[in-house]
C-alpha positions as CSV (number, residue, x, y, z in Angstrom):
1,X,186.7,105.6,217.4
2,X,190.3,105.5,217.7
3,X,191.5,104.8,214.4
4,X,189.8,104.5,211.0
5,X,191.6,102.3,207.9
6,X,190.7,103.8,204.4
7,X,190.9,101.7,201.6
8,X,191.5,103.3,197.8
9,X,193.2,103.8,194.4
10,X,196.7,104.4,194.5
11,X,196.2,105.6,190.5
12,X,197.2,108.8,189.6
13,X,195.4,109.0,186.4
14,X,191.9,109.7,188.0
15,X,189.2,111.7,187.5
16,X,189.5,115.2,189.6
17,X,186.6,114.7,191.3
18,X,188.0,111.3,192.5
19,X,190.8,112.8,194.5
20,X,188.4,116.1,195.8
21,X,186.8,113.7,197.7
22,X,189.5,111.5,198.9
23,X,190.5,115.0,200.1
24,X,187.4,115.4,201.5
25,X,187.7,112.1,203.7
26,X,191.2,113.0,204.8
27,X,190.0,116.6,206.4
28,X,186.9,114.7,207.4
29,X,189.1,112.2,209.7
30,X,191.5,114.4,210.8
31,X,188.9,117.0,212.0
32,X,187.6,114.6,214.7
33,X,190.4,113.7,216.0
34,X,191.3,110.4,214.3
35,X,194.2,108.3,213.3
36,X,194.2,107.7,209.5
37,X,195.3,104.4,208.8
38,X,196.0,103.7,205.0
39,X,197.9,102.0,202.6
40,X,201.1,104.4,202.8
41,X,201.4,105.4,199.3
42,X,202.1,109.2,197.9
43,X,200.1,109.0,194.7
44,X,196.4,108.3,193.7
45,X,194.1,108.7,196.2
46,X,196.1,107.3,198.9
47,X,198.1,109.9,198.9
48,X,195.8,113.1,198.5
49,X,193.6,111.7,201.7
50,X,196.7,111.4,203.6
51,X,198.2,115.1,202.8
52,X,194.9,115.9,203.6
53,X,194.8,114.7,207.1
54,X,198.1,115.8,207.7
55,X,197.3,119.3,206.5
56,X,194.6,119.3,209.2
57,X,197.0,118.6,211.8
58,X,196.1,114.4,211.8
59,X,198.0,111.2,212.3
60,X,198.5,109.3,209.9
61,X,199.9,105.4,209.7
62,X,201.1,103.6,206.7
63,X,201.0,100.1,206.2
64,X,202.8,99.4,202.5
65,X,204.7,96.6,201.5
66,X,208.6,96.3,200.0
67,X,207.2,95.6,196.8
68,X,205.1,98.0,196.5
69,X,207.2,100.9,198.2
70,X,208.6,102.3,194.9
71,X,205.8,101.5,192.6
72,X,202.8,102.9,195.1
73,X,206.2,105.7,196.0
74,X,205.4,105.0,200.2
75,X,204.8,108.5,201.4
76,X,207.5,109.4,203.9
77,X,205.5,112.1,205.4
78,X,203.5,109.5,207.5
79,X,203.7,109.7,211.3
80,X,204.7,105.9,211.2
81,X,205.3,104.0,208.0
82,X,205.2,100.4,208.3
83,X,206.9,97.8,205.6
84,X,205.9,94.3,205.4
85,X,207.0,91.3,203.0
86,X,203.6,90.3,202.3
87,X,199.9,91.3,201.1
88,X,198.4,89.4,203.3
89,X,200.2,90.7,206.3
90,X,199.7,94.0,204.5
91,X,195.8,93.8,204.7
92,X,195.8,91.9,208.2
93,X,197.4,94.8,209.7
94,X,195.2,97.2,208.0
95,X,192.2,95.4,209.1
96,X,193.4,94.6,213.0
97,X,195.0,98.8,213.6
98,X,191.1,99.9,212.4
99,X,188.0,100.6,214.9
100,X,186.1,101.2,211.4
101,X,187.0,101.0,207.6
102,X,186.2,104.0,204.9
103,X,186.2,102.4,200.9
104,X,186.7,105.2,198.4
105,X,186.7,104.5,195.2
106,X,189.0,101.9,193.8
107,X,190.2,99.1,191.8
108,X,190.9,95.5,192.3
109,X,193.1,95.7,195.3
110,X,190.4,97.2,197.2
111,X,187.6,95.3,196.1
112,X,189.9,92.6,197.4
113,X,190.5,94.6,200.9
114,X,186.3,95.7,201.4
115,X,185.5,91.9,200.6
116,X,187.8,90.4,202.6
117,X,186.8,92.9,205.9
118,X,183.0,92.4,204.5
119,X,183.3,88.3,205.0
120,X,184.8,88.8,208.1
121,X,181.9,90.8,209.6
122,X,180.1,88.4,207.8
123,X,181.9,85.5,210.1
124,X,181.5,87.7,212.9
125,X,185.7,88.1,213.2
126,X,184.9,91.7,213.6
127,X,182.3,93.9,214.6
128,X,183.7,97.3,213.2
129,X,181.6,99.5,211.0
130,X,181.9,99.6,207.5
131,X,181.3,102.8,205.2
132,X,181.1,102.6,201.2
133,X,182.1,106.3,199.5
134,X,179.7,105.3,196.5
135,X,181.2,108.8,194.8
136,X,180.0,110.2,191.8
137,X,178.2,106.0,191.8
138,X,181.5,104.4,191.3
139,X,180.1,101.5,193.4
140,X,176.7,101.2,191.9
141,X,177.8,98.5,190.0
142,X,179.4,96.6,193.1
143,X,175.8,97.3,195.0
144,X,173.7,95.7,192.4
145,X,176.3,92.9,192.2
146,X,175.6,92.1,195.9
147,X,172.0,92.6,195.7
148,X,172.0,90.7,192.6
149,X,173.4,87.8,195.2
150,X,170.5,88.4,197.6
151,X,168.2,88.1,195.2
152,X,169.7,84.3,194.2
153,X,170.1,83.2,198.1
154,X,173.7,83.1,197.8
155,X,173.8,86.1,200.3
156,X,171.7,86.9,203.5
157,X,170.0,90.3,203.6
158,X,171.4,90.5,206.8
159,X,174.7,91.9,205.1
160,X,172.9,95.3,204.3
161,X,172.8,95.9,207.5
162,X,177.0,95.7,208.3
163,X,177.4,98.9,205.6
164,X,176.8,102.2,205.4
165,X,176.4,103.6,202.0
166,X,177.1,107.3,201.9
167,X,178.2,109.7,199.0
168,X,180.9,112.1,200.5
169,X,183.9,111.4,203.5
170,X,182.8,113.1,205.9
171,X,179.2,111.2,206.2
172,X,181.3,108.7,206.4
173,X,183.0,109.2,209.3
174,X,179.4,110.0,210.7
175,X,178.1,106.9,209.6
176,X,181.1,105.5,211.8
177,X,181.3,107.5,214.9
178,X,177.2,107.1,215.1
179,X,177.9,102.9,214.9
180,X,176.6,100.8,217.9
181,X,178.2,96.8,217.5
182,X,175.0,94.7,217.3
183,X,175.1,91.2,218.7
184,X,176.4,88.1,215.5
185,X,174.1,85.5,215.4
186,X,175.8,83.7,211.9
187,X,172.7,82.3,211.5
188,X,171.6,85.9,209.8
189,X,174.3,85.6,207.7
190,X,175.5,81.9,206.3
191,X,173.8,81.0,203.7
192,X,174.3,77.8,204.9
193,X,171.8,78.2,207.7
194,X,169.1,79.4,205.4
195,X,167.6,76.4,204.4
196,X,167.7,74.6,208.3
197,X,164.5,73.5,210.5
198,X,164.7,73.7,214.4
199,X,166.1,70.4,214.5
200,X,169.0,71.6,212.8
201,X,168.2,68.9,210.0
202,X,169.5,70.6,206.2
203,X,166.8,71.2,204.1
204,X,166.0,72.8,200.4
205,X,169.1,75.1,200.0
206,X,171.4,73.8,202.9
């Protein structure tokens, strides 16, 4: 485990707690030798897990784009700061520089980035490991959502099994480091397999 990509707020009018823990993370990564990867803002909780890393002597990359330079105020104390045109080449480099992802707690720009690297696992694109900071139960809400899916058959169960749920940063980066890739058979995962016989005929649900 090279390199780990966290995903977070870039708010600064958070909770105290909130930024402790992104804090937390950033000591955690830096502490084992890892390459922080993040979305290169100064504020929020972008920022405090970077400082933190660097305080503990880590690397850190930022991946930001021009847009958002000024608003997200791209930290300039990265070891490599990285400005793109785009979102979408934003999050495709922040998904292909990780060997895992870390998800503090965040709004809808990183729901967007954990469901976009979740579907890809999903797809079998990936097979990184995937670790959920549920802090204080920010993502309780997002859990029951997905359960609330497996419940209705429009997701496998299978995707329980791609994400670690943990409650602090540094189990995180255990739940990471501890991560053995698993062979991708879709068929655990599409619902579109779900309702096929043998014969590969569709049946109730295909």
């Amino acid at each position: 485990m090279r390199t780990v990509t966290v995903y977070c707020s870039s708010s600064g009018a958070l909770e105290p707690h909130f930024s402790q823990g992104a804090r937390d993370l950033g000591h955690a990564i830096a502490e084992r030798g890892i390459v922080l990867v993040y979305g290169g803002g100064s504020i929020g909780l972008m920022g405090e897990c970077a400082r933190a890393a660097k305080e503990r002597g880590g690397t850190v990359v930022g991946i930001i784009t021009r847009k958002l330079l000024d608003l997200e105020q791209g930290w300039k104390g990265c070891d490599e700061l990285i400005v793109v045109d785009t979102m979408q080449q934003r999050r495709r480099l922040l998904m292909d520089r990780a060997d895992g992802f870390v998800v503090l707690p965040g709004g809808l720009g990183t729901y967007e980035e954990f469901f976009e690297v979740l579907v890809a696992r999903q797809l079998g694109d990936h097979r990184k490991p995937i670790a959920i900071v549920n802090h204080d139960g920010y993502y309780d809400p997002l859990l029951a959502m997905i359960e609330h899916g497996i419940e209705h058959r429009f997701v496998r169960p299978a995707v329980r099994s791609v994400m670690s749920v943990v409650t602090d940063g540094a189990a995180a980066i255990d739940e990471l480091l501890a991560h053995e890739p698993s062979p991708h058979d879709p068929a655990d995962f599409l619902p579109m397999h779900a309702g096929r016989d043998r014969a590969g005929n569709g049946g109730a649900g295909a």
